[in-house]
C-alpha positions as a printed Julia matrix, in Angstrom:
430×3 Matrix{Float64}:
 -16.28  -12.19  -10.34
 -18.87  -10.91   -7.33
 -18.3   -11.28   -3.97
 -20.21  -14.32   -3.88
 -17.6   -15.94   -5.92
 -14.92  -15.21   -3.18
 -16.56  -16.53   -0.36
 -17.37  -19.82   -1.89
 -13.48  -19.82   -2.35
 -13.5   -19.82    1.91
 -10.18  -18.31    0.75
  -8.99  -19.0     4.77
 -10.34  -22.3     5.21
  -7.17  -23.93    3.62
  -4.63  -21.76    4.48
  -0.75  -22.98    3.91
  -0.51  -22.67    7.66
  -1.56  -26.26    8.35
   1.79  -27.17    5.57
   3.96  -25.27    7.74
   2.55  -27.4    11.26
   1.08  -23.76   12.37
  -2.03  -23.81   14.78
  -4.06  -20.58   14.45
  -3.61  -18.63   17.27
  -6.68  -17.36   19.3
  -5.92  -13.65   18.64
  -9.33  -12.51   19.74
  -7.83  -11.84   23.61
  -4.21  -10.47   22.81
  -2.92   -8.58   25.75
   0.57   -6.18   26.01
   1.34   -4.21   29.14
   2.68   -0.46   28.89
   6.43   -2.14   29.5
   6.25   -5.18   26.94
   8.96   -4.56   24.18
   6.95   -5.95   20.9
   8.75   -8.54   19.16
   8.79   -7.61   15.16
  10.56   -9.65   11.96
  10.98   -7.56    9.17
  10.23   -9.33    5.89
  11.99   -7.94    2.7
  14.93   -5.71    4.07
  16.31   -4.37    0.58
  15.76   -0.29    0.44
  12.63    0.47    2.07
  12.92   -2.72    3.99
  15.45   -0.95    5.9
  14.36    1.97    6.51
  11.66    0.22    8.34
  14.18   -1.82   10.3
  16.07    1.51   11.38
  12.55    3.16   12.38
  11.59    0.63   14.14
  14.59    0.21   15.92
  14.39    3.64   17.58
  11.54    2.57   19.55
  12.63    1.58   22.91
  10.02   -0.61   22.78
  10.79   -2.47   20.32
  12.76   -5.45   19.88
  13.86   -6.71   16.34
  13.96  -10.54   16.74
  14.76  -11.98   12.75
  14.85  -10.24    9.35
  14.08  -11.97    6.25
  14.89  -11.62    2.98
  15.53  -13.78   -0.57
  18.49  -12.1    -1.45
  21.52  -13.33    0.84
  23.4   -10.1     0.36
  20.33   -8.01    0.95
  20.11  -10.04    4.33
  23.51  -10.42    5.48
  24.06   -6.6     5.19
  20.57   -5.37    6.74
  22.14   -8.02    9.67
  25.12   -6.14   10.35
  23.39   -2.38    9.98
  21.09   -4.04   12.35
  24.05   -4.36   14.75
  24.74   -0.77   14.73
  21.54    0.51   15.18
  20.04    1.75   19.18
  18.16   -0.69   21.47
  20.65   -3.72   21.29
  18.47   -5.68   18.83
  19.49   -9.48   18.64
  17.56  -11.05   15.1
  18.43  -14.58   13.51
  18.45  -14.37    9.68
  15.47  -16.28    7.39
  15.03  -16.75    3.73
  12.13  -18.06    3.6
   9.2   -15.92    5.44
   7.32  -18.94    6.49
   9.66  -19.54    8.97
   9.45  -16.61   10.6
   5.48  -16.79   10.41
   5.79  -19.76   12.07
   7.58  -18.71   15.46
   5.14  -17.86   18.1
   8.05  -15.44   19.69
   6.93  -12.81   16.78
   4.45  -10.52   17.6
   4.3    -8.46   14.49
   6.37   -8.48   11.27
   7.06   -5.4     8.43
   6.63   -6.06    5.1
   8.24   -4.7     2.38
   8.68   -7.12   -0.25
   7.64   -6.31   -4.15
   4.05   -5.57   -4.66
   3.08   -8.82   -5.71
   4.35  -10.7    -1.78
   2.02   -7.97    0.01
  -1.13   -9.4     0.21
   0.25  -13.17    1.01
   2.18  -13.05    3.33
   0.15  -10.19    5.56
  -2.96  -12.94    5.27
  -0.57  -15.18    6.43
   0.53  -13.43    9.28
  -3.03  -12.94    9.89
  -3.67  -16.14   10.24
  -0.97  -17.28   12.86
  -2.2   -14.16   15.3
   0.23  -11.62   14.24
  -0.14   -8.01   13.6
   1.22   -6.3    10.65
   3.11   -3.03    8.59
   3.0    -3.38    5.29
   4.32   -1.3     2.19
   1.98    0.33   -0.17
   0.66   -0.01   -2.59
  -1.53   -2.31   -0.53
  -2.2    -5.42   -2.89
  -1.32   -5.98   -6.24
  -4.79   -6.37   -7.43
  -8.6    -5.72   -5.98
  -9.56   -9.18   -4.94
  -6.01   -9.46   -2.77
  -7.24   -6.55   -0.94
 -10.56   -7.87    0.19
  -9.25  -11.47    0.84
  -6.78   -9.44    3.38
  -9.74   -7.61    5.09
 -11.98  -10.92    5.38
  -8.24  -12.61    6.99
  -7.47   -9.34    9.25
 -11.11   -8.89   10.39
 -11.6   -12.44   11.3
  -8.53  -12.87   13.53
  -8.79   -9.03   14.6
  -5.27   -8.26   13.62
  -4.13   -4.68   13.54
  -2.62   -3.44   10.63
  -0.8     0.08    9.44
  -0.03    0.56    5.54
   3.41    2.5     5.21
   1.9     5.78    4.06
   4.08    7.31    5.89
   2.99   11.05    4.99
   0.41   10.08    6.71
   1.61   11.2     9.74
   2.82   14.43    8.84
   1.41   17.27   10.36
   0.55   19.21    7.26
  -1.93   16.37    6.15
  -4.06   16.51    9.59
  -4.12   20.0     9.0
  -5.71   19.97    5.06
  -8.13   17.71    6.4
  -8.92   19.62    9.35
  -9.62   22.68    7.29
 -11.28   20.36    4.25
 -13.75   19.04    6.8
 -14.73   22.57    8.16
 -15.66   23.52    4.92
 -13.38   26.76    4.26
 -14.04   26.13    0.53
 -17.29   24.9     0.66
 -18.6    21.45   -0.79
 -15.72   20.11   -2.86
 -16.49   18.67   -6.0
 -13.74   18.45   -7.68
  -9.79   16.81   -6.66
  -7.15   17.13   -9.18
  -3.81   14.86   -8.41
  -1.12   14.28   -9.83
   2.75   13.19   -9.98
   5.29   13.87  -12.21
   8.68   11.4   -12.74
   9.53    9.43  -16.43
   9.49    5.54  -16.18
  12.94    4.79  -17.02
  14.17    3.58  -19.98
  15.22   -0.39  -19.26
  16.15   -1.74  -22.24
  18.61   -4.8   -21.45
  16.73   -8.1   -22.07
  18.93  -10.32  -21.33
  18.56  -13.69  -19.56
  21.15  -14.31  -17.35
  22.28  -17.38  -14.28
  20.14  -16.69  -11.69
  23.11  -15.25   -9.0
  24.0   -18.04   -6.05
  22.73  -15.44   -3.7
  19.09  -15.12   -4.98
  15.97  -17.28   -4.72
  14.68  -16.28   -7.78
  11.69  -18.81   -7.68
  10.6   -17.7    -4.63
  11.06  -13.95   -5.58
   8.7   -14.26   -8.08
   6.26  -16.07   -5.83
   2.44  -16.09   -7.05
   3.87  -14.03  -10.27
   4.02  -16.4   -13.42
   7.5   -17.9   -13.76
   9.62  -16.36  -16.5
  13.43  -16.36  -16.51
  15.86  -14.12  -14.54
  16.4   -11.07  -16.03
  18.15   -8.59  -13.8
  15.91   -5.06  -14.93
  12.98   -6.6   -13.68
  14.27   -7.49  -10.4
  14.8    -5.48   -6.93
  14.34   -1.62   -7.51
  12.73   -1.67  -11.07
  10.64   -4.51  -10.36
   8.14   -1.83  -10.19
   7.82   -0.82  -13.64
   6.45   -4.56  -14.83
   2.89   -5.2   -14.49
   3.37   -8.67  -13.62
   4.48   -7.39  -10.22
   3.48   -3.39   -9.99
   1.4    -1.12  -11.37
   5.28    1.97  -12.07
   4.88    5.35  -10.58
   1.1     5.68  -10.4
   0.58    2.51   -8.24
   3.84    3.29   -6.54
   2.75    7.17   -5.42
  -1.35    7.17   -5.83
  -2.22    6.03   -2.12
   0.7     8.71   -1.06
  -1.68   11.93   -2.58
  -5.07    9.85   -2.82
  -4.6     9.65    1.08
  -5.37   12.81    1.7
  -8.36   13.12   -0.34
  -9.86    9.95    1.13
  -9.33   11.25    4.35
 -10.41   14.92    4.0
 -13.74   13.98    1.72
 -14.51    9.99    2.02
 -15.8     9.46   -1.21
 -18.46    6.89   -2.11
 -20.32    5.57   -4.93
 -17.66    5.3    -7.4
 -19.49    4.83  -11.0
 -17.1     5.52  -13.94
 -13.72    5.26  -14.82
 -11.62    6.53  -17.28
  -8.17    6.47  -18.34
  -5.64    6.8   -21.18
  -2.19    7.08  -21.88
   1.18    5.41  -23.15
   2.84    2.03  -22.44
   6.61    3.14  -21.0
   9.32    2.51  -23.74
  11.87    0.02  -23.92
  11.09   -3.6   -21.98
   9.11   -1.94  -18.68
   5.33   -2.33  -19.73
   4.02   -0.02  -17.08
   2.21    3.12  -17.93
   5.01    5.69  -19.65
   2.01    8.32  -18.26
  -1.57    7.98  -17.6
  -4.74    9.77  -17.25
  -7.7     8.66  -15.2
 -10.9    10.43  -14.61
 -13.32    8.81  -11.55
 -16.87    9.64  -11.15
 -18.35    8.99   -7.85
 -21.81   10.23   -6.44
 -21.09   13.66   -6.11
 -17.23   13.76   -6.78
 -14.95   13.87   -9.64
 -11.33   12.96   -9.26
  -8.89   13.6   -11.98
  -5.43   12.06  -11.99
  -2.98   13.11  -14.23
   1.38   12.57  -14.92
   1.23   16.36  -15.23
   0.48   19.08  -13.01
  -2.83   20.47  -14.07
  -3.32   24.04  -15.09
  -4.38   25.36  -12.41
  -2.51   28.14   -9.94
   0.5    26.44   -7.4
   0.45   22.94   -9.62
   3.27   23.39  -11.52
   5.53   24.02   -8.9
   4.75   20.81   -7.01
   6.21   17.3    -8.49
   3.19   15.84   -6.45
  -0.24   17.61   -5.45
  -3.9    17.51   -5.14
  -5.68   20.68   -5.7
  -9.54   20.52   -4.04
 -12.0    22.28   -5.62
 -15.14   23.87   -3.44
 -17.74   26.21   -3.96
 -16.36   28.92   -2.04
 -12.42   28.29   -2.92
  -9.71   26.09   -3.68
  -7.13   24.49   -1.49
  -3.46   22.99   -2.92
  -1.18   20.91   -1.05
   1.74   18.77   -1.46
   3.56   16.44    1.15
   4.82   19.51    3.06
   2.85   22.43    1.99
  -1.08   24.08    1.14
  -2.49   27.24    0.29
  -6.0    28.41    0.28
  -7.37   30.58   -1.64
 -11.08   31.94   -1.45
 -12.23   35.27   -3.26
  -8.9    35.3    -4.46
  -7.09   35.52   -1.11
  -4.03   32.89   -0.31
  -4.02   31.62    3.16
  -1.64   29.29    4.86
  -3.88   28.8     7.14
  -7.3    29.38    8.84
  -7.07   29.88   12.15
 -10.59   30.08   13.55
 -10.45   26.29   12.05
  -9.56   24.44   15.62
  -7.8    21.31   15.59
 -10.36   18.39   15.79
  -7.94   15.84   14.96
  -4.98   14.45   17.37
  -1.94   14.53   15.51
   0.41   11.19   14.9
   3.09   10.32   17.19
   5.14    8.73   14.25
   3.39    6.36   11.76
   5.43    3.65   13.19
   4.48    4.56   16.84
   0.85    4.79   15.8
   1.28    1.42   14.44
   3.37   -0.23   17.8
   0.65    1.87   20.01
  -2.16    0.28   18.55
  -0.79   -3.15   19.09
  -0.71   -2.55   22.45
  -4.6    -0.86   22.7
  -6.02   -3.46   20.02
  -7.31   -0.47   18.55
  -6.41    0.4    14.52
  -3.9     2.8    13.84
  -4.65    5.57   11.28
  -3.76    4.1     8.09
  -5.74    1.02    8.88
  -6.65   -1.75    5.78
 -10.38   -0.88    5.83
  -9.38    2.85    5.68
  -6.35    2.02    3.07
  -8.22   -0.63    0.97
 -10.78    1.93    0.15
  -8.41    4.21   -0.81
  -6.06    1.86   -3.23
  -9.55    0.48   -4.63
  -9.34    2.88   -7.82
  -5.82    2.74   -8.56
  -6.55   -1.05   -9.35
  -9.7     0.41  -11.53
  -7.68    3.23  -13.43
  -5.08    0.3   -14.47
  -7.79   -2.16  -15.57
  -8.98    0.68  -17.66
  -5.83    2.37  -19.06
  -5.01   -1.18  -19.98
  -8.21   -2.12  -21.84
  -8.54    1.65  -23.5
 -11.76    2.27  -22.8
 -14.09    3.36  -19.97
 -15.76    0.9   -17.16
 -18.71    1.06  -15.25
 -18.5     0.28  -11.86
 -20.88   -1.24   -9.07
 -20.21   -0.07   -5.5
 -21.75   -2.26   -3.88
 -21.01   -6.04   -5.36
 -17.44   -4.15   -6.25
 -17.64   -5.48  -10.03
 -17.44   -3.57  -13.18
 -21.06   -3.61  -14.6
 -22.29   -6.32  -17.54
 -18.3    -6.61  -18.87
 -16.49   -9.69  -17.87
 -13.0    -8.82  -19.83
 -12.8    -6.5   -17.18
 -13.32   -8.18  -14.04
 -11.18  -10.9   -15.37
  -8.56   -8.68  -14.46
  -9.69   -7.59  -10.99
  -7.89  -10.92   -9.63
  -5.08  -13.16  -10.76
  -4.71  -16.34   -9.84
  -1.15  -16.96   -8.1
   1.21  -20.09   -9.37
   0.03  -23.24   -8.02
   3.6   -23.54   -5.89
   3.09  -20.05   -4.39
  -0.65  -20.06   -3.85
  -0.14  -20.3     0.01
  -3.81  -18.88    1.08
  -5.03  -21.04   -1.73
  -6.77  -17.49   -2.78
């Protein structure tokens, strides 16, 4: 399906705002002083849901004004940590998010619902003039991404996607010294994570607990019954909501590289590897080479063999014509004419460094200006984790087209680049 295809959808024309008695908010002119306290909801508060509710609530100005969450015990308890937490934070409890996309007292909301809510409910939110942080991975397929770019750039929302390493000094600092070219061109990135899918093997349908909206959990994802494995936590290793530990870590080490080296013209990819055992149906490990114009990325579920890999669980090791540079979340070593380096430092710092990824975030709402890991910036870079899936999934290699963003004369492929959410959930009517 081109691009042409998706705007005769007008996928925003007939947004599920008008259901919920929402007018669309002219956004274009949004003004905050220095002093404003921004008003956020945070939608999906199980584990990494709060975490963002306790970093966000150690911004003085920030005030926390309703959580949200399908799962009454996940909400009730992220109400009363919410109580304990600095800046005297006063939030009214939701189930459903629509209600909280609906109040015109929220300024910006935190997502961090499964994989398969992302891309919903941040259009949404979009729509009714609010900004948004949102979980990686960013969508759960390509199509979600660029229906949340056409929603974001047409009400000029700002938007941060929770890579938080982002931030981290260390990563400024490879790209700093990428981008000066201490190793000359690069052209070649090796990444990679370790971590086994675990073995889920109970299949068992069970009542659906009092406390759970399963229906709405699953949301856009077909309706199946409740069965407990593939909720919450390990969710993520089902494809019908995730993509398991490469979709959950890619964008955490592919940041770095799309950062440092901006590739373009992405032409082939290929992938292989195992289905995870017992019921998860997420990759057990995969492979995927990417071709691009004058770049070749190679994922792996192993470190490579090359020097410094195998002591890092997660990595990307840049190849250049004058040396190599390795780095992890925390660390990075050079090494040119066989030298290791730490550091460089005729390189000068070019780029300013991150007050906190969820500062960056609540400072750009207040300039109107996008944070670092904005969704142009972070849609490019989750683009070929979508592609390596298709592939690894289909066992073979795909051609790709840049420019229309459709793999090339093979339609069981881009079948896959989009699925169509369940009628009841289809809220952007995408």
């Amino acid at each position: 399906m081109g691009k042409s295809k998706q705007n005769r959808r007008e996928f925003v024309k007939k947004s599920s705002l008008g259901f919920l008695g929402i007018s669309v908010l002219p956004s274009l002119h949004t003004k905050f002083r220095a002093s404003d306290r921004i008003r956020i909801a945070h939608i999906g508060v199980g584990g990494m849901g709060n975490n963002h509710m306790k970093w966000f609530s150690e911004i003085p100005e920030v005030e926390i004004v309703a959580l949200c969450d399908v799962d009454q015990n996940h909400l009730q308890k992220s109400l009363k940590t919410l109580k304990s937490l600095p800046n005297d934070h006063n939030a009214g409890g939701y189930e459903d998010f629509r209600r909280i996309i609906e109040r015109k007292d929220v300024d910006a909301i935190s997502c961090a619902t499964p994989d398969h809510w992302h891309a919903q409910i941040a259009a949404l939110a979009f729509e009714a003039g609010k900004d948004v942080y949102g979980e990686k991975p960013l969508s759960y397929d390509l199509r979600e991404g660029q229906m949340m770019l056409a929603a974001q750039q047409k009400n000029k929302r700002v938007f941060q996607l929770g890579t938080q390493i982002h931030a981290t000094d260390n990563y400024h600092r490879v790209v700093e010294l990428i981008k000066a070219g201490t190793i000359g061109k690069v052209h070649t990135v090796r990444l990679w994570k370790t971590g086994d899918t675990p073995l889920i093997k109970d299949t068992k349908v069970k009542r659906v607990p009092k406390s759970l909206n399963w229906d709405m959990w699953l949301g856009p994802a077909p309706l199946v019954d409740y069965i407990p494995a593939k909720c919450h936590f390990t969710y993520r290793y089902f494809m019908d909501y995730s993509g398991g530990i490469f979709a959950d870590f890619w964008c955490h080490i592919a940041d770095v590289v799309y950062w440092a080296l901006e590739p373009k013209g992405l032409k082939k990819i290929k992938a292989k590897g195992e289905v995870a055992d017992g019921i998860a149906n997420t990759p057990k490990w995969i492979d995927v080479d990417y071709e691009f114009e004058d770049l070749k990325i190679l994922w792996t579920s192993k470190p490579p063999d090359v020097p410094g890999a195998s002591e890092r669980a997660i990595g990307a090791y840049f190849v250049g014509e004058k040396g190599t540079l390795i780095c992890d979340y925390n660390t990075r070593e050079i090494t040119i004419d066989g030298e290791k380096l730490k550091d460089i430092d005729s390189v000068v710092q070019t780029i300013p460094r991150s007050p906190g990824h969820q500062q960056n975030f609540i400072d750009a709402v207040k300039s109107r200006e996008q944070p670092e890991s904005n969704l142009e910036y972070a849609r490019n870079m989750t683009l070929p984790m979508h592609l390596g899936l298709i592939s690894w999934r289909l066992k073979r290699e795909l051609s790709w087209d840049s420019q229309k963003e459709e793999f090339v004369n093979d339609e069981e492929a881009n079948k896959l680049l989009f699925r169509t959410p369940r009628n009841k959930w289809n809220l952007n009517n995408f």
